[in-house]
C-alpha positions in Angstrom: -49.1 22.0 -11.7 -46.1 20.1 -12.9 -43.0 19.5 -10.6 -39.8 19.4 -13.0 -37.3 16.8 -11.0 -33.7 18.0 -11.9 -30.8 16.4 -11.8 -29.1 17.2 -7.9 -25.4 18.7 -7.6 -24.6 16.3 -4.6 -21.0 17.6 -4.3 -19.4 21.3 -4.8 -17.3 19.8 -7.4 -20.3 17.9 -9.4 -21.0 18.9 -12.8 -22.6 15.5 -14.0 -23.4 12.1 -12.8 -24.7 8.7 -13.7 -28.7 8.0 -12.7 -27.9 4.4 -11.4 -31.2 3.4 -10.8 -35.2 4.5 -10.1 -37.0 3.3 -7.1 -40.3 4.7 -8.4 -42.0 3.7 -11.7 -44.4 5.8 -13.8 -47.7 6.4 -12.5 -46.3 5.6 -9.1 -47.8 7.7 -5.8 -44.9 9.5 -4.1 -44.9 11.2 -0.8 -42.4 13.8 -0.2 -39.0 12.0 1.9 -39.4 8.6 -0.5 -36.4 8.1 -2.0 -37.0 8.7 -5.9 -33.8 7.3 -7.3 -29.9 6.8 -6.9 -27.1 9.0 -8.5 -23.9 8.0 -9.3 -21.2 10.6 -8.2 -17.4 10.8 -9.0 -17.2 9.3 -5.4 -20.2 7.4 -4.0 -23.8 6.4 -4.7 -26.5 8.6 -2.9 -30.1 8.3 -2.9 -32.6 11.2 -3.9 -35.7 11.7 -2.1 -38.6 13.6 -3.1 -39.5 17.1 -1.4 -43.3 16.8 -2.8 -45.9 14.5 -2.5 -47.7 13.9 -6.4 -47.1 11.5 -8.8 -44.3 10.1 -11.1 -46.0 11.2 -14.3 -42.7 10.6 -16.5 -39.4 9.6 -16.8 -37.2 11.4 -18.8 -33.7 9.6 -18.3 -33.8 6.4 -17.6 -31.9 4.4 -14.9 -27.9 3.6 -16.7 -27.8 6.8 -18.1 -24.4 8.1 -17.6 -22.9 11.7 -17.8 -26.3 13.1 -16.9 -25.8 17.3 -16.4 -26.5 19.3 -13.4 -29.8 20.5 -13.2 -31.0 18.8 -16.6 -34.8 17.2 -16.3 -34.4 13.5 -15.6 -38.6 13.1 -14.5 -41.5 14.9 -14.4 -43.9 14.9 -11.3 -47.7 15.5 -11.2 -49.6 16.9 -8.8 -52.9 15.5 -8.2 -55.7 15.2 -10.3 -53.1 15.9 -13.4 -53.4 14.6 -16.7 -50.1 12.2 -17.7 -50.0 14.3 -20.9 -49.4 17.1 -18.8 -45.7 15.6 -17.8 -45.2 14.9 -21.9 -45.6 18.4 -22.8 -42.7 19.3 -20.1 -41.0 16.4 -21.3 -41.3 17.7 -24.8 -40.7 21.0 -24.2 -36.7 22.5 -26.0 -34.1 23.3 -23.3 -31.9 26.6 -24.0 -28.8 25.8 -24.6 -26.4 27.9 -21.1 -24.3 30.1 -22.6 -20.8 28.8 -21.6 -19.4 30.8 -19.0 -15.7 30.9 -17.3 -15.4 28.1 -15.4 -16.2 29.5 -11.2 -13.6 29.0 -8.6 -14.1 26.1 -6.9 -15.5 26.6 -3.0 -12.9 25.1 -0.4 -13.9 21.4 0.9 -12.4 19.2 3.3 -10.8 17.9 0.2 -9.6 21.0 -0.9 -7.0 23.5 1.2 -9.1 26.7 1.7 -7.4 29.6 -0.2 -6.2 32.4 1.2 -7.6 36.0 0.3 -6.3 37.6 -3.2 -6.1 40.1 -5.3 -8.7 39.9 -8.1 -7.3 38.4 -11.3 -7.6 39.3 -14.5 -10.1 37.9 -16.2 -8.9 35.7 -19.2 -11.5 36.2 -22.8 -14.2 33.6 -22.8 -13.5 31.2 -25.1 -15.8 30.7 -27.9 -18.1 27.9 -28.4 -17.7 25.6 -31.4 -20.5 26.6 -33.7 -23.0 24.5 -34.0 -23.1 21.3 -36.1 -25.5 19.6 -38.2 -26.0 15.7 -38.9 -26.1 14.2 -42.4 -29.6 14.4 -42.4 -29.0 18.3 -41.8 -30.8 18.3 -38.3 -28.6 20.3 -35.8 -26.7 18.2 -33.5 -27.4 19.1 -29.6 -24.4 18.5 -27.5 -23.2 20.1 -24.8 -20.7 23.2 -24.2 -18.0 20.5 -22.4 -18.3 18.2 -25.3 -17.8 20.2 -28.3 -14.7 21.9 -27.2 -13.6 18.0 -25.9 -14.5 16.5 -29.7 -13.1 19.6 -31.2 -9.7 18.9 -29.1 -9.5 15.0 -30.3 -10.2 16.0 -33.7 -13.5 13.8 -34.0 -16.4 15.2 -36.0 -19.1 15.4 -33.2 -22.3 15.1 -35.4 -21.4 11.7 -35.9 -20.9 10.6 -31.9 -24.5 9.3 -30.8 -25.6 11.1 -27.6 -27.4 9.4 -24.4 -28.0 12.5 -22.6 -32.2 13.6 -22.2 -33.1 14.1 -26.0 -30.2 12.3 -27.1 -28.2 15.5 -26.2 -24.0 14.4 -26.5 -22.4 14.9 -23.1 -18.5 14.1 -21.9 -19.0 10.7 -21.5 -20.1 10.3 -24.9 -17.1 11.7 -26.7 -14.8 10.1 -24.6 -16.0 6.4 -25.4 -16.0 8.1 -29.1 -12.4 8.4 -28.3 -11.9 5.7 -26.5 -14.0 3.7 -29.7 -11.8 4.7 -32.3 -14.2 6.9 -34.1 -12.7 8.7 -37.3 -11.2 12.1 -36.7 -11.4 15.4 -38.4 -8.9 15.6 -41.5 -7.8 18.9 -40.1 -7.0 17.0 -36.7 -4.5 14.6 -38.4 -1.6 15.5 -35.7 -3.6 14.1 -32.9 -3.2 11.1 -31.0 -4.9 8.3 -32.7 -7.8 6.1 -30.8 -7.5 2.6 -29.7 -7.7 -0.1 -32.1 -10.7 -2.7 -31.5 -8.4 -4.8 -31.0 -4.2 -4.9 -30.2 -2.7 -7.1 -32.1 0.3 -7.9 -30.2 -2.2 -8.7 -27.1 -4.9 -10.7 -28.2 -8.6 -10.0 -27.8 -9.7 -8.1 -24.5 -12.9 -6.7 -22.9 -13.4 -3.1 -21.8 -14.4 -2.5 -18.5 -15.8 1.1 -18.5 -14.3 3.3 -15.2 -16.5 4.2 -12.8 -16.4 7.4 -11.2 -15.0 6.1 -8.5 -12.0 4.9 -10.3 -12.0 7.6 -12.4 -11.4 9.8 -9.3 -8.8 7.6 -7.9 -6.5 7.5 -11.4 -7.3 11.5 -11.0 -5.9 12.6 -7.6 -3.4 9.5 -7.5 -1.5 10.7 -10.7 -1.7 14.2 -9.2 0.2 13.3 -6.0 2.8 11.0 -8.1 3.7 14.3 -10.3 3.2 17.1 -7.8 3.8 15.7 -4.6 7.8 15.7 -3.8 7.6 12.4 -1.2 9.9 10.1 0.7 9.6 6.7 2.8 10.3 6.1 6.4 10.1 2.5 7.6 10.0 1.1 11.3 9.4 -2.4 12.5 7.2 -2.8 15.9 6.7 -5.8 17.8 3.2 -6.5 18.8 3.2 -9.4 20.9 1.8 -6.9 24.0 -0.5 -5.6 22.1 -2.1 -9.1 20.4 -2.2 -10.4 24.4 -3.9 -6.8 25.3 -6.7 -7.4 22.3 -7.2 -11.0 23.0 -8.3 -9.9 26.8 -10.4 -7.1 25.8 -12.2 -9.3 23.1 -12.6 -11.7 26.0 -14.1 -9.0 28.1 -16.8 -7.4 25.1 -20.8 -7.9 26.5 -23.4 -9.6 24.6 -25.7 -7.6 22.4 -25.9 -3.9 21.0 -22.8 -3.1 23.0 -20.6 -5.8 22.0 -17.2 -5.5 20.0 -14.5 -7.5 18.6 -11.1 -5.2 18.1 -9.1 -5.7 15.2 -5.2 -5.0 14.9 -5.8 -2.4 12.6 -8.4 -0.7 15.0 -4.8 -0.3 17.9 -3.2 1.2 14.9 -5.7 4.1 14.2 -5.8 5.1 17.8 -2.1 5.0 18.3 -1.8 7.4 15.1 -4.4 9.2 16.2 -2.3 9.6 19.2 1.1 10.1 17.6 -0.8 12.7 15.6 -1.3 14.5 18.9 1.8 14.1 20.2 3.5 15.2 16.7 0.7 17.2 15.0 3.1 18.7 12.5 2.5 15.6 10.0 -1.5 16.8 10.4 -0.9 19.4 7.9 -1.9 20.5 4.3 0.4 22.2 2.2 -0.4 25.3 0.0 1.1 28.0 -1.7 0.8 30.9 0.8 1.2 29.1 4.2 1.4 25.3 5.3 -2.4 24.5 7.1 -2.2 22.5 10.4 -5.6 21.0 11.5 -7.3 21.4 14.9 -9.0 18.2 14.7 -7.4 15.0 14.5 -8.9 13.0 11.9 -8.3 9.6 10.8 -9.1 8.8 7.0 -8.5 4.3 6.7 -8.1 3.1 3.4 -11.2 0.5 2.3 -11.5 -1.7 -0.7 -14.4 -1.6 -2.1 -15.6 -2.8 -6.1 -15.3 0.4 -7.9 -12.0 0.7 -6.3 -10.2 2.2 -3.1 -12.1 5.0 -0.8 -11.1 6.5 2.8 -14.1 6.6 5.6 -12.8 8.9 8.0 -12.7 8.4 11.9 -12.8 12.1 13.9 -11.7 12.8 16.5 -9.9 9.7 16.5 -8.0 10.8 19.6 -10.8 11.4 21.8 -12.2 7.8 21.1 -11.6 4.8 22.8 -10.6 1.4 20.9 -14.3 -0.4 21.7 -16.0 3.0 19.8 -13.3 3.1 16.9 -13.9 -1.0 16.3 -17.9 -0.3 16.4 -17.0 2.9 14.1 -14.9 1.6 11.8 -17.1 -1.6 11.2 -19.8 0.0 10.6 -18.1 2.8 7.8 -16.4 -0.1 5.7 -19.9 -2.0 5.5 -21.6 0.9 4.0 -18.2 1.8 1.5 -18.5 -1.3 0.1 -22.3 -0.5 -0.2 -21.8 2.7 -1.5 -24.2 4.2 0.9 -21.4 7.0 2.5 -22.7 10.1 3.0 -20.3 12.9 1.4 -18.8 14.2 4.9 -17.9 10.6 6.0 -15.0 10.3 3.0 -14.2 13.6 2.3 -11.5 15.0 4.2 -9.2 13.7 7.0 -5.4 14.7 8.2 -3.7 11.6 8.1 -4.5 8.1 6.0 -3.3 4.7 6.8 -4.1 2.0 4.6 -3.4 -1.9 6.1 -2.5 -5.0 4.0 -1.4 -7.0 6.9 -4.8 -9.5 6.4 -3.0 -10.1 2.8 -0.1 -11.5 4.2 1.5 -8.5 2.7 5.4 -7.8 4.8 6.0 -4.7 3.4 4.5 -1.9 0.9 4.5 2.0 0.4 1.6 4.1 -0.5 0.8 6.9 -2.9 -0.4 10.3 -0.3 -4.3 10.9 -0.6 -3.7 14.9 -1.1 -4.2 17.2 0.0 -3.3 15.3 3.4 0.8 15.2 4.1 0.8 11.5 5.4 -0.2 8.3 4.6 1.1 5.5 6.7 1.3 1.6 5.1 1.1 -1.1 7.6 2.7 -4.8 6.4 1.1 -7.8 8.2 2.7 -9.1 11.5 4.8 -12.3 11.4 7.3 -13.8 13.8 11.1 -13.1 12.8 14.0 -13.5 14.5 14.9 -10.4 17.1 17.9 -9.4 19.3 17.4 -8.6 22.6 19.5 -7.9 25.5 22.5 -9.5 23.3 20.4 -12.7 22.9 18.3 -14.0 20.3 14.8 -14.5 20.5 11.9 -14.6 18.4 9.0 -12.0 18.7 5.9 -11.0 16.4 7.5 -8.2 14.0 4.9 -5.9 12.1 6.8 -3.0 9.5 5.4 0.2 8.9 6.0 2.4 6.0 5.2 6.6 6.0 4.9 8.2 2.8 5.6 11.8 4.0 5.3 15.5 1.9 8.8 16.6 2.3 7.1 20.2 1.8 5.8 20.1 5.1 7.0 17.6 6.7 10.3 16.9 7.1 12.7 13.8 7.8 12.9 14.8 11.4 9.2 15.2 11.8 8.8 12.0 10.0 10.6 10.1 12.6 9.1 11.6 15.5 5.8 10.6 14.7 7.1 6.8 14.1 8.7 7.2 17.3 5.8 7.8 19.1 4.2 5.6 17.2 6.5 2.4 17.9 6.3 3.3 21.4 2.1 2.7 21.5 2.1 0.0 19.5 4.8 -2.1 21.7 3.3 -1.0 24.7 -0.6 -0.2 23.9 -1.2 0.2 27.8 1.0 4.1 26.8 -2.6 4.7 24.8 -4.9 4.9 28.2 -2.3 7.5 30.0 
């Protein structure tokens, strides 16, 4: 009997994703925990493996294909002793079209505050599908639900957008590089924004560089937290001479082999917020609109370039870890974020975010907050200026520290507390082992 492979919601929030690539061809043997392909999330790249043992009898999307649906057919497995034609006829078999239905609640993630209990709402009337459309060759266009209310919105006359979703079915991604193309829109649309030009004059030539769903993801939540977010800065400068001498002797000190370790600066600056965090955990906190939500755990989310653009791996329990554990940690979660190999749970979530340009030679910078955290903390690189002390001058090695705070739940006060506990690690980092 055929095995119908659909395409896997990998996230609560997935409705489609991109089929990056196939690590099985067709006719290939598979046994059941060989991983079958890679999909392309809004966030990361995961593998699929299979749950059967059989064989790949056909592949129905093929590896590039973008804006592939939930639970649409993207293969075909047979089991043994199967005819191939057996996996065409599936192939080849019409898909209902789903009925479009109001869009579900979202369930609460580590990314998203969990709601508190409500009254049921009323329920606004389903809004009707665009009826469907024909092509000049009077064969009906299939698109889905998603897409024909987004071509309707633009004004663009969908039975001329060409699809790349299984059977050539038009998903999101098509309309929007319809819209992003410059395709011709409706007459009745004529009040709508008009396209992109192929070219801008005033520019010169250029060369789109489609967004990935990484970077989709990022102009997303960023632009959220720029509009919604009411924030403010706090900046404090620490001296770190102590605590370069302290991570010069312990890098001395690391064994040969599995267990050894080389401490970065940046690995002293998540523990001592991780501290800080303890000391001052009313900047661990998530606001919402029936109560503000202060987390148990103390979780450290680091900021990590990668090519698709900027993602947080997460250290927990960063307060119950030592600096030779977070180093080993921390290495290890910004090799596989630039490999796009992070599992779901390792990026998603987190109190508290610090992101570090210091190896840039960056002094000084402020960040945008990751919502729905309150905090994100901006760390400049350390450099030797010019310091007072005891009414002399001297000359010490200055590092400046920027919080971006939510003034919604946390206030100035707060804000400086948690520097203040902060500054006082950092200068003396011997305060993090009491």
């Amino acid at each position: 009997m055929t095995v119908e492979i659909l395409m896997p919601a990998l996230s609560p929030t997935m409705t489609d994703g991109k089929l990056a690539k196939w690590h099985k061809a067709e006719g290939d043997e598979v046994s059941a925990g060989d991983i079958l392909a890679e999909i392309e999330t809004d966030k990361a790249t995961m593998e699929m493996e299979a749950i059967d043992d059989g064989v790949l009898g056909k592949i129905v999307v093929a590896e590039g294909t973008e804006g592939v649906e939930v639970n649409s057919l993207i293969a075909v497995m047979l089991e043994e002793g199967e005819d191939a034609s057996a996996a065409d006829a599936v192939s080849a078999a019409p898909k209902p079209t789903p009925v479009p239905q109001a869009a579900p609640v979202e369930a609460a993630t580590p990314e998203s505050a969990p709601e508190t209990a409500k009254a049921p709402a009323a329920q606004p009337e389903p809004q009707a599908e665009p009826p469907a459309k024909t092509n000049d060759k009077g064969e009906r266009v299939f698109a889905s639900p998603l897409a024909k209310r987004m071509a309707a919105d633009a004004g663009i006359e969908i039975s001329v957008i060409p699809g790349s979703g299984p059977h050539g079915r038009i998903v999101k991604s098509d309309v929007e590089a319809a819209m992003a193309g410059g395709v011709q829109a409706a007459p009745a649309a004529a009040t709508s924004a008009p396209a992109l030009p192929a070219t801008i004059p005033s520019m010169g030539s250029y060369t789109e560089i489609p967004n990935s769903g990484v970077r989709k993801i990022i102009a997303e939540r960023l632009t959220a937290s720029s509009c919604d977010i009411p924030s403010y800065m706090v900046t404090v400068d620490c001296e770190i001479d102590k605590l370069l001498s302290m991570r010069k002797d312990l890098n001395e000190r690391s064994p040969e082999g599995d267990g050894a370790y080389k401490i970065s600066v940046n690995d002293f600056i998540i523990l001592a917020i991780a501290l800080a965090m303890r000391k001052v955990p009313g900047v661990n906190t998530s606001w919402t609109d029936a109560a503000i939500l202060q987390y148990d755990n103390i979780d450290v989310s680091v900021a990590v370039a990668t090519a698709d653009g900027l993602i947080t791996p997460i250290i927990r329990s960063a307060d119950q870890k030592g600096l030779a554990e977070i180093s080993i940690e921390m290495k290890d979660l910004a090799l596989r974020a630039r490999d796009n190999k992070l599992m779901p749970e390792e990026f998603q979530g987190g109190g508290f975010t610090v992101s570090n340009l210091g190896m840039y030679g960056v002094k000084e910078f402020t960040s945008i907050i990751n919502p729905p955290q309150s905090c994100i903390l901006s760390v400049g690189a350390g450099e030797m200026r010019p310091v007072v002390k005891d009414g002399a001058l001297g000359i010490a090695t200055v590092m400046t520290c920027t919080l971006a705070s939510d003034h919604r739940t946390v206030d100035g006060a707060l804000s400086a507390q948690f520097l203040q506990a902060f500054k006082v690690m950092v200068e003396d980092p011997l305060t993090m082992l009491l």
